[in-house]
Backbone bond lengths (Angstrom), bond angles and torsions (degrees), N, CA, C in turn:
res aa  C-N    CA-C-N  psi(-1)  N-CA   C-N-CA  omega(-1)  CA-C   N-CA-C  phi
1 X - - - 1.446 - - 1.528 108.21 -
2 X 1.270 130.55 148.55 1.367 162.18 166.37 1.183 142.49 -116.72
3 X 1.569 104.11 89.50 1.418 126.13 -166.23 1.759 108.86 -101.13
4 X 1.360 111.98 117.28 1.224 138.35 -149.64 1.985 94.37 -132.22
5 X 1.452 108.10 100.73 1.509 84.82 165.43 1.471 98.95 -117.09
6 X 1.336 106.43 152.74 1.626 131.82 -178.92 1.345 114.27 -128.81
7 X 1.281 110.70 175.64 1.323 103.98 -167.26 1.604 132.75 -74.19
8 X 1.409 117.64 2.82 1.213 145.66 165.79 1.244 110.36 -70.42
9 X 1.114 114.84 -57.19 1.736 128.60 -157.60 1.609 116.29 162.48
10 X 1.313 121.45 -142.72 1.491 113.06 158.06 1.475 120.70 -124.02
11 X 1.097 97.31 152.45 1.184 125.10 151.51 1.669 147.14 -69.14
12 X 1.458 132.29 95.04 1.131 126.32 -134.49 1.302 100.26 -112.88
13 X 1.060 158.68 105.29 1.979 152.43 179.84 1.542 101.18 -126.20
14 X 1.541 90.33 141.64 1.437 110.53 -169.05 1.703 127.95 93.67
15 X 1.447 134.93 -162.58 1.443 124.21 -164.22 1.653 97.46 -84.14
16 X 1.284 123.98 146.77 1.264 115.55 149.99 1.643 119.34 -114.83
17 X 1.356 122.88 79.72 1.336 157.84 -179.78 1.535 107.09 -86.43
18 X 1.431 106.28 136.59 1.500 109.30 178.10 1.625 122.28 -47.51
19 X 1.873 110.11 -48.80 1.268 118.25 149.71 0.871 125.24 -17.33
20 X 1.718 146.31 -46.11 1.018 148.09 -129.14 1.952 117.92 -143.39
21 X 1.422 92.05 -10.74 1.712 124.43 -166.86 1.467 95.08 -54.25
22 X 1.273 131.71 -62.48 1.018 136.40 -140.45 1.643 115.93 -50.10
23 X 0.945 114.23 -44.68 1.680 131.92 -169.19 2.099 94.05 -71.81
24 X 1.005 95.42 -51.70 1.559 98.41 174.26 1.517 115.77 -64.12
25 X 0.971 131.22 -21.68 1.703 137.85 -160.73 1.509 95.54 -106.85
26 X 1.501 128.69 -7.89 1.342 128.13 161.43 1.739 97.85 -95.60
27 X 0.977 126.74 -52.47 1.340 132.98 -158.15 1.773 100.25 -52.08
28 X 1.687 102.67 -44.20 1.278 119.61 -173.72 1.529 111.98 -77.71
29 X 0.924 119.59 -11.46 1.950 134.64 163.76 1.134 124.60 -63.69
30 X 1.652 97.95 -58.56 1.224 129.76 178.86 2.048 115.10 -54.75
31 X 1.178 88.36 -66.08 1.813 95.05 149.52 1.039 119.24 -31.49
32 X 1.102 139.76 -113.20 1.448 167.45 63.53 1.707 88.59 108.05
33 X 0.984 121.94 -56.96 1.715 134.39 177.18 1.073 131.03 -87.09
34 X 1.538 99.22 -17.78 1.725 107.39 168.34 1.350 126.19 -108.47
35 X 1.402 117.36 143.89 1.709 141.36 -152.30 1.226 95.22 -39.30
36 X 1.199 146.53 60.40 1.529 149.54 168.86 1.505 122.24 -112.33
37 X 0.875 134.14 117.97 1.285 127.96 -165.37 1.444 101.33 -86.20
38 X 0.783 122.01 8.53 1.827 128.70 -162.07 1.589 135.88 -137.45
39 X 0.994 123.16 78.34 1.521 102.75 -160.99 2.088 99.26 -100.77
40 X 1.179 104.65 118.19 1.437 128.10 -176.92 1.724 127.29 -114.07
41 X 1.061 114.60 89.13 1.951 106.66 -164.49 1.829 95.89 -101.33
42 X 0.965 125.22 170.20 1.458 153.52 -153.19 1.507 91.95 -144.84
43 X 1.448 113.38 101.38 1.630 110.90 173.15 1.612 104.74 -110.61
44 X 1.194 116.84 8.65 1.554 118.57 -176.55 1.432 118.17 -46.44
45 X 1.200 113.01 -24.58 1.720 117.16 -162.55 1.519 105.40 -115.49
46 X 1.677 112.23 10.97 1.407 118.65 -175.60 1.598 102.99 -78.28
47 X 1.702 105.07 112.55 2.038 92.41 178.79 1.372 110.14 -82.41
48 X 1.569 119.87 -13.04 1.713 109.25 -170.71 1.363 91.78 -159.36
49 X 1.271 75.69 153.18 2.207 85.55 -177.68 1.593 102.34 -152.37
50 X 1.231 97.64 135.65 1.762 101.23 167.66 1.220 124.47 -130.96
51 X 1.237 130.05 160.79 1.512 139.04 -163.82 1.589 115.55 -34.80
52 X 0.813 131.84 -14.71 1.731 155.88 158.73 1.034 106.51 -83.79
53 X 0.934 121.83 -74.85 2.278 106.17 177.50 1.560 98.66 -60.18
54 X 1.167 138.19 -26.12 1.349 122.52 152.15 1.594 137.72 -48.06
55 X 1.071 111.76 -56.69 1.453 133.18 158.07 1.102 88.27 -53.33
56 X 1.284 140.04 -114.05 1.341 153.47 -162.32 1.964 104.62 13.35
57 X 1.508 101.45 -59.17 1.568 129.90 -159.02 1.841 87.99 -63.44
58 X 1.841 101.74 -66.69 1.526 93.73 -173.32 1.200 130.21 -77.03
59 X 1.714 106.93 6.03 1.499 118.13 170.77 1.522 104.57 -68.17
60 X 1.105 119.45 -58.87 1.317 136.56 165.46 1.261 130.76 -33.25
61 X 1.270 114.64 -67.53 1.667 119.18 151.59 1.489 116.40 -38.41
62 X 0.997 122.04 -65.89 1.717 135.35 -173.39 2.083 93.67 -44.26
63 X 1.452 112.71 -67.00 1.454 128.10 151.46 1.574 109.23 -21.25
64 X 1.039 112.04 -90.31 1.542 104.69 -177.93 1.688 132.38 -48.95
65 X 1.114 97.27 -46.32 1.366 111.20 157.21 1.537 138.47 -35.98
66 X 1.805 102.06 -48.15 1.071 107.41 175.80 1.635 121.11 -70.30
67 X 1.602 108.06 -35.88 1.270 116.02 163.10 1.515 133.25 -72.14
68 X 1.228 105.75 8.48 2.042 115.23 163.61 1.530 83.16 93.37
69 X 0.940 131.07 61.01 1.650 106.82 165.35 1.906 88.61 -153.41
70 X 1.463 94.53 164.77 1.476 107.38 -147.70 1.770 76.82 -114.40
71 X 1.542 110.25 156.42 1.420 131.05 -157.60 1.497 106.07 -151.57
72 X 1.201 132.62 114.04 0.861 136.94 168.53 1.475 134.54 -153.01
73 X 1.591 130.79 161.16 1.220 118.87 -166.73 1.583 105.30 -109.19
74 X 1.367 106.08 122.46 1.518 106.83 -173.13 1.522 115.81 -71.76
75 X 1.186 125.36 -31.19 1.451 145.36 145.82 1.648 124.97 -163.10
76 X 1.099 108.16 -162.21 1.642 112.62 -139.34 1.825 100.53 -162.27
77 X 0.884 100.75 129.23 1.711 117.80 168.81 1.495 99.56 -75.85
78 X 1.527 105.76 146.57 1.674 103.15 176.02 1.858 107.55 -61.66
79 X 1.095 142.77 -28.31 1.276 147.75 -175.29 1.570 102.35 -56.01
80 X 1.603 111.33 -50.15 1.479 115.68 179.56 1.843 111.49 -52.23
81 X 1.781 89.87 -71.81 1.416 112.35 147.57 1.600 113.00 -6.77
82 X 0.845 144.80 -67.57 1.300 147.96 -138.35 1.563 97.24 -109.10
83 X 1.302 110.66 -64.54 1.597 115.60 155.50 1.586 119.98 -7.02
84 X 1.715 109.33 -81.09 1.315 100.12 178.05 1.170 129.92 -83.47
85 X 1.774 113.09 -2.38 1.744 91.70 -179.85 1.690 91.65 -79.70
86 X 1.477 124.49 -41.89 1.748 110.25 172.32 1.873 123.15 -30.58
87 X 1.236 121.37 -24.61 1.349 137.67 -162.22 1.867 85.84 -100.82
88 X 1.108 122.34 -45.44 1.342 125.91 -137.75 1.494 143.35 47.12
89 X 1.310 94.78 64.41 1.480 116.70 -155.07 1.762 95.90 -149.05
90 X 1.112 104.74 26.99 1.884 99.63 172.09 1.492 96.23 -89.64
91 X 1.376 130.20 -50.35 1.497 138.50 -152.68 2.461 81.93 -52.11
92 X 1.348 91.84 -41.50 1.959 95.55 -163.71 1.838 103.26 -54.39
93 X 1.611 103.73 -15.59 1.441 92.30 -157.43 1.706 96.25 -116.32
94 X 1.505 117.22 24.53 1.751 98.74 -170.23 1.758 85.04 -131.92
């Protein structure tokens, strides 16, 4: 996985698999706590995602949220895509 932050938010490329969470679940902290009014990720380049990089996303949101700051997904690979309407939790992320 390939965690890229820019000035938007981040940028996420590659699987986001529980295996693999870890580096992202700091990245997503790290956000989330810092003077940003905005938390914005780029999932376009995500090839696989599982119920944990799912959670992960609305853990995060729920997180951002609580601290006044607005969260959103700038886009999404169909895999993500597909991900949350299976969860039913796409309507939470558009």
């Amino acid at each position: 996985m390939e965690i890229l932050l820019e000035g938007t938010g981040l940028t996420v490329k590659g699987n986001c698999l529980i295996q693999e969470l870890q580096p992202l679940v700091k990245s997503l902290l790290e956000l989330v706590e810092s003077d940003r009014s905005s938390v914005q990720l780029d999932l376009a380049e995500v090839a696989a995602i599982d119920t944990a990089g799912v959670q992960l996303f609305a853990a995060c949101r729920q997180s951002a949220l609580a601290k006044g700051k607005t969260f959103g997904i700038s886009s999404m690979s169909g895999t993500v895509r597909e991900a949350l309407e299976i969860t039913g939790l796409k309507m939470m992320f558009e």
